[in-house]
C-alpha positions in Angstrom: -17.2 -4.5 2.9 -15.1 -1.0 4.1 -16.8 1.1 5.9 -15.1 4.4 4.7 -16.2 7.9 4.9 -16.3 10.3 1.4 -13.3 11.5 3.2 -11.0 8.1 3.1 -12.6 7.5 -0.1 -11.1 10.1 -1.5 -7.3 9.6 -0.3 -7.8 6.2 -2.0 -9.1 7.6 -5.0 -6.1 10.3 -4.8 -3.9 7.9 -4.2 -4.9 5.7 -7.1 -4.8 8.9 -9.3 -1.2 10.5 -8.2 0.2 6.7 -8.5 -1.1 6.2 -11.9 -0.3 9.7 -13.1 3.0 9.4 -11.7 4.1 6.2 -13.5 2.3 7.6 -17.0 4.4 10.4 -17.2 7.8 9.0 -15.8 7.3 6.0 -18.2 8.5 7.8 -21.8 11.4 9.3 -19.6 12.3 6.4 -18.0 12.5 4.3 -20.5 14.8 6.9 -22.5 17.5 7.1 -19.2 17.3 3.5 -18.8 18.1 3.0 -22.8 20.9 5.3 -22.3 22.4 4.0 -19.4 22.3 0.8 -21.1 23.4 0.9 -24.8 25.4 4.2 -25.2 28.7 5.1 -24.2 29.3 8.9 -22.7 31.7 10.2 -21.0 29.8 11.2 -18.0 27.4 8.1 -17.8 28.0 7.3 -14.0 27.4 10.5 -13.1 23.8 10.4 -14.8 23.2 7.1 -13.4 24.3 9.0 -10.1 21.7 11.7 -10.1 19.0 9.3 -11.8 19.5 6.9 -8.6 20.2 9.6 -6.3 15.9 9.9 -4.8 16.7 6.4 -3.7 19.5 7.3 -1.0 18.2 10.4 0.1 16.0 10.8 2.5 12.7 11.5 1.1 12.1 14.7 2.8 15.2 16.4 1.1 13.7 15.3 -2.4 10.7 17.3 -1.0 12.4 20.4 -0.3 14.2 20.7 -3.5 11.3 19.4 -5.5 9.6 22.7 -3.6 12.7 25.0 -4.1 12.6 24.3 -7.8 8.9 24.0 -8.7 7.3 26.2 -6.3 5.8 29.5 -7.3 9.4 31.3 -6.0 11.0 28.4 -7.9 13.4 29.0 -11.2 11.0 26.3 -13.2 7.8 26.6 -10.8 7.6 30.4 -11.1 8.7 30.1 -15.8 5.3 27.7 -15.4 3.1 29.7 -13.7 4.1 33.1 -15.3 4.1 31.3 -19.0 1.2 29.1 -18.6 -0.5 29.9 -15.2 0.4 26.2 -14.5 1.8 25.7 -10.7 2.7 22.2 -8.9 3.3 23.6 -5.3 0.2 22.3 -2.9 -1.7 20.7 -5.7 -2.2 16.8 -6.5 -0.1 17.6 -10.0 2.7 18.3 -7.5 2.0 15.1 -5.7 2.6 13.4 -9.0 5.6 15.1 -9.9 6.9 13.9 -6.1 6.0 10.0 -6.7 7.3 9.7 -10.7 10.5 11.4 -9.3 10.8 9.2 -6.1 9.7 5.9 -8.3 12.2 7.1 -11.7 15.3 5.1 -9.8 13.2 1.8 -9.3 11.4 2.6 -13.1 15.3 3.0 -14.7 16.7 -0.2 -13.1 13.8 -2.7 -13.8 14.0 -0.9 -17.1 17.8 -0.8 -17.9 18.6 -4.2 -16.7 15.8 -5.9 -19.3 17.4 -3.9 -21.9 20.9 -5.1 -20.9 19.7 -8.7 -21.3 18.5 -8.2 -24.7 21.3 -9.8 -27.3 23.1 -6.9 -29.5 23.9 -9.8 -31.9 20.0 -9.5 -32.5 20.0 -5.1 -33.0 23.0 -5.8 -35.0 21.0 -8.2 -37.4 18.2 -6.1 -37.7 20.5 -2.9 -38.5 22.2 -5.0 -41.6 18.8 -6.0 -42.8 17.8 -2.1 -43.2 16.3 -1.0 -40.1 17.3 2.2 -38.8 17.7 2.6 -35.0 14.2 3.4 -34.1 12.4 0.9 -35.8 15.4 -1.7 -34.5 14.2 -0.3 -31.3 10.4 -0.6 -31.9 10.4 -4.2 -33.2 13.4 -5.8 -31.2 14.8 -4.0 -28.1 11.3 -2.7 -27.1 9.5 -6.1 -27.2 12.6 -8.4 -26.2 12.7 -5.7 -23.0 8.6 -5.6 -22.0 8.8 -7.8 -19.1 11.4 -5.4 -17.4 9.4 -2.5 -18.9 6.1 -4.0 -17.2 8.2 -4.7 -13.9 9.6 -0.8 -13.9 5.9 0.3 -14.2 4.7 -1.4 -11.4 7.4 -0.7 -9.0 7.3 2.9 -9.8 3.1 3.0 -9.4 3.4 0.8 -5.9 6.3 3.3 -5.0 4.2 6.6 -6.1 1.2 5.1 -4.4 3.1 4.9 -1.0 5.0 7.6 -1.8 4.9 10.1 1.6 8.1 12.4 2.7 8.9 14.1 -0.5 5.0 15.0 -1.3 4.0 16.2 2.7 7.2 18.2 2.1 6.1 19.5 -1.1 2.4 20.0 -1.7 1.4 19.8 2.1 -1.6 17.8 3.8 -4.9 19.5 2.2 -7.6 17.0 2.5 -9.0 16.4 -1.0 -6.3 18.1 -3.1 -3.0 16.8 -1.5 -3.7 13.8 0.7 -2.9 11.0 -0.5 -3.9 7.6 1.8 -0.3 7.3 3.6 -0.5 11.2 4.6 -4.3 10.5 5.7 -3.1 7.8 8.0 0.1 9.6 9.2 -2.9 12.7 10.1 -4.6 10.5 11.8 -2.4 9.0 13.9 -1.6 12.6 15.2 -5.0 12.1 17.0 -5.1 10.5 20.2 -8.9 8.6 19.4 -7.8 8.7 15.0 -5.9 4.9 15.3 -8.6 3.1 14.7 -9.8 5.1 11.8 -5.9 4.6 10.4 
């Protein structure tokens, strides 16, 4: 059916991985921002919801750069990894990852938040006065009440991670079989004058 060399193969498969990987870990955070954000009071909540949503107004390329200024190897949190734990993101698919859950967070916490917001308090309130503490009022009301927008959050953060391409070029490069994902295989091969029909 597609005629695909081990090569394109493998941007697919990279692409299906970094998506996947990216949504997986973002999920547990997501879901906390987009809880608080929601259903707690602070006194600097917009400016959270600010910096959550801020990937999706910048251009991609500047989320690159200062994914690569923080967690590459010169880095304040890319160089604590890799001296702690020999851990490093810079020009590897983990750091392809990291790019994608951080560009798909602001579409995960908005899917997320507003399914939460729709969920009746009247019902967390009953729950509460029948014993439940907050996290089981969270585990057996807000949580199932919210799954659609959950599910929803998930997707749109995997179908944004799996075409996610100017912060991860900018970050982890173009290495064929470690960093390219299918939208930075295309974009190489459209830097060929003969490569558009192989795009």
């Amino acid at each position: 059916m597609f005629d695909f060399s081990p090569a394109e193969w493998e941007a697919v498969r990279l692409s299906l991985k970094v998506g996947l990987v990216g949504t997986l870990v973002s999920l547990p955070l997501g879901l906390a921002l987009a809880y608080l954000l929601a259903r707690v009071e602070f006194r600097f909540k917009s400016l959270v919801s600010g910096v959550v949503y801020l990937p999706l107004v910048l251009p991609p390329v500047v989320t690159g750069f200062a994914l690569l200024l923080m967690f590459g190897t010169r880095g304040p949190i890319g160089h604590f990894l890799e001296a702690t734990f020999g851990f490093t993101f810079a020009f590897r698919w983990t750091g392809a990852a990291l790019a994608s859950a951080v560009m798909g967070l602001p579409l995960m916490v908005r899917a997320i938040r507003l399914s939460i917001m729709s969920v009746d308090r009247r019902l967390e309130t009953a729950a509460r006065t029948l014993g439940a503490g907050w996290w089981r009022t969270f585990a057996t009301v807000t949580l199932p009440l919210s799954l659609p927008g959950i599910i929803a959050g998930a997707v749109l953060s995997f179908a944004k991670s799996f075409g996610e391409f100017g912060a991860t070029i900018t970050f982890v490069s173009n290495i064929p079989g470690e960093t390219q994902t299918l939208p930075i295989a295309i974009y190489a091969l459209l830097q060929s004058p003969t490569g558009e029909a192989a795009a």
